[in-house]
N, C-alpha and C positions, 0 to 999 in steps of 0.2 A: 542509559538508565541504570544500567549493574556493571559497572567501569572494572571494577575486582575482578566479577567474572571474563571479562575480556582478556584481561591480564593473564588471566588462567590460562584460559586458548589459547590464547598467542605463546603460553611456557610449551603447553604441550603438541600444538601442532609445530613450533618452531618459529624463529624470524622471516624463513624465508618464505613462509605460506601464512603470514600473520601480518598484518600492520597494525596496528589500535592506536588512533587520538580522539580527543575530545573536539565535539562540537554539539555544538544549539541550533538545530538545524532553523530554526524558527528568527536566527539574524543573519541576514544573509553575510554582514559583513567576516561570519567565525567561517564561511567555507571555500573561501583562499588558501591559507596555510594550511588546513589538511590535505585540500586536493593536489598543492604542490608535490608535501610529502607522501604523498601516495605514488604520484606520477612517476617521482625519483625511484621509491623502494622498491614500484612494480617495472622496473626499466623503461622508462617513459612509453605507456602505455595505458588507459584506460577503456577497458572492452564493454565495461557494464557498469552504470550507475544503479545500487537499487536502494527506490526510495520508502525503505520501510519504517520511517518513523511515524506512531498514531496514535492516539488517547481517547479517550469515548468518557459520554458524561450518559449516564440513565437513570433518568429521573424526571419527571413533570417540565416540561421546559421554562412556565414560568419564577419554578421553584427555585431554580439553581442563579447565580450570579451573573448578572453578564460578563463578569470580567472572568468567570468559565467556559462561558461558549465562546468567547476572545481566544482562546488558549489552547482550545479545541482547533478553533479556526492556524490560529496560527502555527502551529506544527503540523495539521495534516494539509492544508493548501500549503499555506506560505514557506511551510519547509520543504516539498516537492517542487513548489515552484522556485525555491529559492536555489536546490540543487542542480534543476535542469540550468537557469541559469549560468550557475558558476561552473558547470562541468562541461558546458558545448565546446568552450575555446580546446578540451583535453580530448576530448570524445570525438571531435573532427579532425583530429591529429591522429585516430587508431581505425584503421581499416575493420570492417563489420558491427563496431561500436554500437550497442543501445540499449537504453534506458528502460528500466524496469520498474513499474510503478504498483506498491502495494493500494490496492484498491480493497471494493467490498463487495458481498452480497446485498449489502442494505443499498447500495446504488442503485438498482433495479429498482425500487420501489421505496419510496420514505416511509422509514420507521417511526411508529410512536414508539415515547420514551430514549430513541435515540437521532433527535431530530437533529441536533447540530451535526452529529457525525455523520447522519446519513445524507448533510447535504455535504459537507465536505468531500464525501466520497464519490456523490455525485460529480464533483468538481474536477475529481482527479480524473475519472474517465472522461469527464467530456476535452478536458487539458492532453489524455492519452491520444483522445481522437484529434484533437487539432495537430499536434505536435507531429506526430506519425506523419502526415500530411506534409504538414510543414516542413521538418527538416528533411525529407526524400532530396531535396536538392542536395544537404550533407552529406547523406550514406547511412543516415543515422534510425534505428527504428527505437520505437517507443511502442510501450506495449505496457499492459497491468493484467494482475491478478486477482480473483475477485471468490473467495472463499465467503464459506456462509463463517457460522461460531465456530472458532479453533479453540486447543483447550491451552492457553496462555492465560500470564497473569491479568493480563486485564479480560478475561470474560470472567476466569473465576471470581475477582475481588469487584467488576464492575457491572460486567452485561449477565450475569446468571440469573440474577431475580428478575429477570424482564419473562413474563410468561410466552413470550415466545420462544425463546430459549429452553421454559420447560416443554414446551410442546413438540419443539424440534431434536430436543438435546445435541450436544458438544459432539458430534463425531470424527471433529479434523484434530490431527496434530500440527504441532510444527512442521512436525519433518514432512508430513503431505505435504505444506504448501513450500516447502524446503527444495521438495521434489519437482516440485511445479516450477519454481523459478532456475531451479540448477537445469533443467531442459530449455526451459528459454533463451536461459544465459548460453547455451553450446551448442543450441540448433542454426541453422545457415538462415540469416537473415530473412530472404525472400520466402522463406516457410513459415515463420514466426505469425500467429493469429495475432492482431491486436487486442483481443479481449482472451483471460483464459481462466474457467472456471476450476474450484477445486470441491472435487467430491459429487456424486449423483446427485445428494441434495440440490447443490447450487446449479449443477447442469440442467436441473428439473424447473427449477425458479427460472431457471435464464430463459430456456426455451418458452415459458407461458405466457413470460411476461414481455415476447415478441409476437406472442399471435394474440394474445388474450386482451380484451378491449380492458382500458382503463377500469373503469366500473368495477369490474369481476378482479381485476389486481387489490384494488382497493378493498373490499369484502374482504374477501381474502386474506389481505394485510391483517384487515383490522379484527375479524374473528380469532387469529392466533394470537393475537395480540392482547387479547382478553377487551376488546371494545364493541 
């Protein structure tokens, strides 16, 4: 999304702790060529995919365009789904290897006003859950991240006017969920949680919305939500 900036990073941390190319995460066919040169620049090695590319639409759902919530759809499923694909042949090649999948707090429970995304993120965990499963025959774990509102540009210029937002306010940074995934990324596989929340908040939402009957989720939802 900010290419410039990357460019930046990559002056100041250096070549040898920088890679940066361009890709759309959303066709699968553009993630060939980077995964190459990744493999090459990082001495053919890939330890960690992570899939953090997301966009969020908040707004009345029948308001917005479907070819919005197309778009939505396709970068947050189809571009995690389209990385796990194209990174297995790389990732089965690198001992303790695994995938790191940015998820949500809106997983736990569908948001109004941010319906598309919150099913999309329902999608990534339940893709977390199978996959983990799935590739144990590879060596491979897969695992997501599941923060409530972070203070990035897309809550400020997207998700802020949603009154749940003001109810709860912004209290994650980047670098919280920065932190969260750089322990993932270095922790010994067989320790690694599949699900990892960021912040008391979302620790608090995870826990209720494992014992708490649907019903009271729902209420709940929808009071802070202004409905």
């Amino acid at each position: 999304m900010d290419e410039a900036a990357l460019h930046d990073l990559a002056q100041t941390l250096g070549p040898s702790r920088c890679h940066v190319v361009r890709l759309d995460v959303s066709n699968a066919q553009d993630w060939s060529a980077p995964l190459e040169d990744f493999w090459q620049a990082a001495g053919q090695r890939l330890d960690v995919l992570f899939n953090n590319a997301g966009i969020a639409i908040t707004d009345a759902f029948e308001e917005v365009p479907a070819a919005r919530h197309h778009r939505v759809i396709d970068i947050n499923i189809k571009g995690v789904l389209n990385g796990c694909h194209a990174a297995l042949p790389w990732l089965k090649q690198t001992r303790g290897a695994r995938v790191i999948n940015m998820c949500s707090a809106s997983a736990l429970y569908g948001q109004p006003m941010l319906a598309t995304y919150s099913a999309t993120k329902a999608a990534v965990r339940s893709l977390t859950e199978s996959l983990d499963i799935e590739w144990q025959r590879h060596g491979i774990r897969v695992v997501d991240v599941l923060p409530l509102f972070v203070n990035t540009a897309m809550v400020t210029n997207e998700v802020s006017k949603m009154k749940t937002v003001q109810a709860l306010g912004v209290r994650l940074s980047a670098d919280d969920v920065a932190r969260t995934v750089w322990r993932l990324a270095q922790r010994a596989p067989d320790r690694l949680p599949v699900h990892s929340t960021v912040g008391w908040q979302t620790r608090l939402f995870y826990q209720l919305g494992k014992w708490s009957p649907d019903a009271l989720n729902r209420i709940v939802t929808a009071r802070m939500a202004g409905y």
